[in-house]
C-alpha positions as a Markdown table, in Angstrom:
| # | Residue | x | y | z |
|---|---|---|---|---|
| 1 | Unk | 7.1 | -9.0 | -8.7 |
| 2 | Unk | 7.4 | -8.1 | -12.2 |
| 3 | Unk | 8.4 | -4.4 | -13.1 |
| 4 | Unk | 5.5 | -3.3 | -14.7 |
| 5 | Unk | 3.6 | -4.5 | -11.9 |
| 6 | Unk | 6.3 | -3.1 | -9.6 |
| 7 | Unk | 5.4 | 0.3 | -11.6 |
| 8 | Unk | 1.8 | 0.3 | -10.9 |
| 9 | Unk | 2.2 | -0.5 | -7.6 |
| 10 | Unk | 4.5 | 2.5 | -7.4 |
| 11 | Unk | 2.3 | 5.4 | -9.0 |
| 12 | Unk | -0.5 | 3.9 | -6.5 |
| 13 | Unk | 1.3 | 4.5 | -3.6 |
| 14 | Unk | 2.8 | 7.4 | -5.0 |
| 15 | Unk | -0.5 | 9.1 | -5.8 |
| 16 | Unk | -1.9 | 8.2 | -2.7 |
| 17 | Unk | 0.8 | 9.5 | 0.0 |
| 18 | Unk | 1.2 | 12.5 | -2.1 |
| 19 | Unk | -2.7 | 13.7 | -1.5 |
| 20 | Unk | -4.3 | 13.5 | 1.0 |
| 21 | Unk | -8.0 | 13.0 | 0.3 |
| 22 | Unk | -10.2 | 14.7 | 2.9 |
| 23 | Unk | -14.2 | 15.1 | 3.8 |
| 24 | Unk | -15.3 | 16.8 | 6.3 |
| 25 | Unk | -11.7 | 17.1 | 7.9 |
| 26 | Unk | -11.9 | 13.2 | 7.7 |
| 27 | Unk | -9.8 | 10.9 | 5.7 |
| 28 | Unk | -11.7 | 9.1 | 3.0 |
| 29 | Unk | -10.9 | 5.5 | 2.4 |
| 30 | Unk | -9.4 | 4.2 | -1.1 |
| 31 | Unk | -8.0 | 1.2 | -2.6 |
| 32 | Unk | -4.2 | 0.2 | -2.9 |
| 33 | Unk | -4.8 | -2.1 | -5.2 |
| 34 | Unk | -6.8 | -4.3 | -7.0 |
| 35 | Unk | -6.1 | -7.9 | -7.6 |
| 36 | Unk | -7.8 | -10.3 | -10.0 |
| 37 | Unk | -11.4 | -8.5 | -9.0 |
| 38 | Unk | -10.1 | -8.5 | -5.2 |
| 39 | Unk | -9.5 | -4.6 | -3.4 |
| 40 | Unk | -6.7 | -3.9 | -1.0 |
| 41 | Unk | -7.8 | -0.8 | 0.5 |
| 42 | Unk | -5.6 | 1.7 | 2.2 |
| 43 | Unk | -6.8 | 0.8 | 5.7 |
| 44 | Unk | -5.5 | -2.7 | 5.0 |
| 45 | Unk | -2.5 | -1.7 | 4.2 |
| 46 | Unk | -2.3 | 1.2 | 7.1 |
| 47 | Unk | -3.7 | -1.5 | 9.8 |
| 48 | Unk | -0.5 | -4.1 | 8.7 |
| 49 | Unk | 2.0 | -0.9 | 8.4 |
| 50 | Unk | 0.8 | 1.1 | 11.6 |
| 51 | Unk | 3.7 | -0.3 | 14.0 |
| 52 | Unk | 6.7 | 0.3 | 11.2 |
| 53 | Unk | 5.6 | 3.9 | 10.3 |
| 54 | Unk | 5.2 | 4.7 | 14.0 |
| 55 | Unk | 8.7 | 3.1 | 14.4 |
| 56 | Unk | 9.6 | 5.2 | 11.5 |
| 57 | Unk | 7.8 | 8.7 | 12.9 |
| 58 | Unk | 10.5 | 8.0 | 16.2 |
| 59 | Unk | 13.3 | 7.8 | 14.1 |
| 60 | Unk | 13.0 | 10.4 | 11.3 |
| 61 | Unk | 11.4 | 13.4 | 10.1 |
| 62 | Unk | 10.6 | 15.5 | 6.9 |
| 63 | Unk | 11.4 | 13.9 | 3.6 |
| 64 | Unk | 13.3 | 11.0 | 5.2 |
| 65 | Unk | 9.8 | 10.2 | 7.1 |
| 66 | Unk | 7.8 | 10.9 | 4.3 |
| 67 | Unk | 10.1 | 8.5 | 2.1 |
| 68 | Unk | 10.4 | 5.7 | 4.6 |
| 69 | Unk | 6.6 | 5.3 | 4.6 |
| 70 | Unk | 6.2 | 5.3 | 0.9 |
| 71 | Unk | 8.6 | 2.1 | 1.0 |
| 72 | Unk | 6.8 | 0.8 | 4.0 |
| 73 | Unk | 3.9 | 1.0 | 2.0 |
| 74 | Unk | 5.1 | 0.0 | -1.1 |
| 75 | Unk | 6.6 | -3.2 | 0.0 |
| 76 | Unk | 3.5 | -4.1 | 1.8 |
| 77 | Unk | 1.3 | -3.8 | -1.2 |
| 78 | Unk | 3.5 | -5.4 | -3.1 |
| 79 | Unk | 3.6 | -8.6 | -0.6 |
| 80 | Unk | -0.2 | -7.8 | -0.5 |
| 81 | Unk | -0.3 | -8.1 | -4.6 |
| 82 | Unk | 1.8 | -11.3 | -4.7 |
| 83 | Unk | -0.2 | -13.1 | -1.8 |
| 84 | Unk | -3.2 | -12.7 | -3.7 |
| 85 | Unk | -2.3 | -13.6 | -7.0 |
| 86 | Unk | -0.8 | -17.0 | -5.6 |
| 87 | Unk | -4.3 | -17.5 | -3.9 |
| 88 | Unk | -5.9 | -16.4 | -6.8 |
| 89 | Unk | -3.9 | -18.6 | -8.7 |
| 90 | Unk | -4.1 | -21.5 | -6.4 |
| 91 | Unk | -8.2 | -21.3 | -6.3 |
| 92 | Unk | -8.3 | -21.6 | -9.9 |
| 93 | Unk | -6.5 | -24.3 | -10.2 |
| 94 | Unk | -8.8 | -27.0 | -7.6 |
């Protein structure tokens, strides 16, 4: 992935680990990312993530926790990213 891509991706999952945006005592949903008009929302990403960041939750606590799931996260929307711009990419050119 390209580092200003990289970057974005970053801040996003930065931003969104870092608040947690509630209603009602309920999480709202958000988007990751988007991709050439194409949304990765966070429950995409927490759905493929789940088993790690339990893994992770087992192993670790405080700020190690907390900073193992931002890379767990990060490196999911970033395979996330890539996979769709190669289909993205792939569509356009049929």
């Amino acid at each position: 992935m390209h580092g200003t891509a990289m970057r974005y991706v970053a801040l996003l999952i930065v931003a969104f680990s870092l608040v947690p945006i509630v209603h009602a005592g309920q999480p709202l949903e958000g988007v990751a990312a988007v991709v050439n008009n194409e949304v990765i929302t966070l429950a995409e990403v927490r759905a493929i993530t789940k088993q790690a960041e339990e893994k992770a939750a087992r192993e670790l606590s405080g700020d190690a926790l907390r900073g193992e799931i931002a890379k767990i996260r990060l490196t999911t929307i970033a395979k996330l990213v890539e996979r769709r711009r190669a289909e993205t990419g792939s569509e356009k050119s049929k």
